[in-house]
N, C-alpha and C positions, 0 to 999 in steps of 0.2 A: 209609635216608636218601635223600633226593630233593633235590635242587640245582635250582633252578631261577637260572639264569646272568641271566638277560636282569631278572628283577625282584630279583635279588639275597636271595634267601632258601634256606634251607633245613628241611626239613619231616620228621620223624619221626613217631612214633606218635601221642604225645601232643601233637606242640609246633610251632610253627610259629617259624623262629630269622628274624628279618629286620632291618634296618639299623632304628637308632633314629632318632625323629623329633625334631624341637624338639618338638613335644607332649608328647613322654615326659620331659622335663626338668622339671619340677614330681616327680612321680612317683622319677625317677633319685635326686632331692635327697632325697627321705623316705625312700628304701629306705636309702640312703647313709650318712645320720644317723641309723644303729639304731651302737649302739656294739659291738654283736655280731657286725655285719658288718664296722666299719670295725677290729676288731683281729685279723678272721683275714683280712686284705688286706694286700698289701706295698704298695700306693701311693696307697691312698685317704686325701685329706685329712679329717679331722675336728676339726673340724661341717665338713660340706659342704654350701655354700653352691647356690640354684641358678644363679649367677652358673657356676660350677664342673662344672655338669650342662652346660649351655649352652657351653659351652667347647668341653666333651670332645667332646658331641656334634658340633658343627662341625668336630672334626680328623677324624672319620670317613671322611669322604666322600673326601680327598688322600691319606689312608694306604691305603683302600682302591682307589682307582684307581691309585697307584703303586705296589701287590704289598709294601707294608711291614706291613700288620697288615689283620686282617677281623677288625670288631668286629659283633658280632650281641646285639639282646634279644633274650632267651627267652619267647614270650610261649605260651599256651595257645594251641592252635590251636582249638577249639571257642569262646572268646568273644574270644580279643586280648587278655586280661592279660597283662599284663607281670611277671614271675618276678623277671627277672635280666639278667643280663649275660655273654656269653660272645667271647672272641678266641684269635686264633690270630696271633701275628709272622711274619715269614717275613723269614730269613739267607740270601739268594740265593747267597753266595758256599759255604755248607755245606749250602744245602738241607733247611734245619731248621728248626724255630719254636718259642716258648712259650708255651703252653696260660692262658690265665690267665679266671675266672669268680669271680662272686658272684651268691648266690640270696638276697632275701630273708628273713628270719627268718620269716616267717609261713609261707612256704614249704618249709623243710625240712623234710629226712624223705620227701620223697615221690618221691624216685629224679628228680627233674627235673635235678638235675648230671651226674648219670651218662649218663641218655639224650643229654643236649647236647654231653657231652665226647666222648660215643663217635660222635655224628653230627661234631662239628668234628675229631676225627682223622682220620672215612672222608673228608671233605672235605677236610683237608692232604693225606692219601696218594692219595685218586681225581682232584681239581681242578685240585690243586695242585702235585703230584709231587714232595711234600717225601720227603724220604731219614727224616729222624728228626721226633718231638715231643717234649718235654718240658715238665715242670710240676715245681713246686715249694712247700711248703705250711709255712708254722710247725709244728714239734714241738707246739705246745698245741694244734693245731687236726687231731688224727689223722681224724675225719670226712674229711676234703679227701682224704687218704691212700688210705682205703678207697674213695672215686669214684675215681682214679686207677687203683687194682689193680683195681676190677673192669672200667676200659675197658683192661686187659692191659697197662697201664704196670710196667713192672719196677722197683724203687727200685734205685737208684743211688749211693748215700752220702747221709751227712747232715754240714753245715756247721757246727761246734758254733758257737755264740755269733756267729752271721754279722749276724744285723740286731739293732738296736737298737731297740726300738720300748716306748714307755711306761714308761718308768725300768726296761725289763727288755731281757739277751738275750734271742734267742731263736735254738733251731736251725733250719735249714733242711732240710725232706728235700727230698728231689731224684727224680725217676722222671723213665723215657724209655720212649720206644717206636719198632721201628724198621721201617720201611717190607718187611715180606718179606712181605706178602701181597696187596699193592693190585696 
């Protein structure tokens, strides 16, 4: 993982993670309105309007400059497609954050959650000097689970019937991970 501070990106193998633009808002709006993304997501409105892309995107740049969340697309570093979406919160007062990502549906399967969550953790514990991370995934959606354990996220318990989402519960699993190696 490579940090670069000053243009605000971060760079792995395959992917280049950098602060979203108003351009990518057209683009935000279609990934968003796949109904496969928007039911393994805890806060994504659907239909997602891009009134809604254009929104989010503009709180970016306040939450990032005052240390409350760093939201990064995932794009391909070889041409600049845009994948997805990855953040980190950060609890100044615990020195903790939560992990949260969506990838495209045309895109899964191809290890790009995994590479991004494991570059936004080296980035919480080297950048940032968070103490813990954690994530959190619906029971229907075990894929999310298995990117978690493989960036060394330990599960935690699970929430029986914690959200309500589509005329159904659903559980919550829960994994952390805790700062002893940065």
């Amino acid at each position: 993982m490579i940090y670069n501070k000053d243009i605000r990106t971060i760079e792995t193998d395959r992917l280049l993670m950098r602060l979203f633009k108003q351009s990518d808002s057209k683009n935000v709006s279609i990934m968003c309105n796949n109904y496969n993304v928007y039911k393994s997501t805890l806060g994504l409105p659907y239909p997602y309007p891009i009134e809604c892309a254009i929104a989010w995107i503009n709180s970016h740049e306040e939450n990032y400059s005052s240390d409350k969340s760093y939201t990064f697309a995932i794009t391909l570093k070889e041409d600049g497609k845009l994948l997805g979406c990855i953040g980190v919160s950060y609890h100044k007062n615990n020195r903790n954050g939560e992990i949260g990502y969506w990838i495209s549906e045309e895109y899964w399967g191809n290890g790009y959650a995994t590479e991004a969550t494991k570059a936004i953790i080296e980035f919480a514990f080297k950048e940032k000097s968070y103490h813990k991370v954690y994530a959190r995934h619906f029971a229907s959606n075990p894929a999310s689970g298995r990117v978690m354990e493989k960036c060394g996220m330990k599960l935690e318990g699970i929430q029986i019937d914690q959200i309500y989402k589509n005329n159904l519960y659903e559980d919550i699993v829960n994994y952390g991970i805790v700062n002893y190696n940065y």
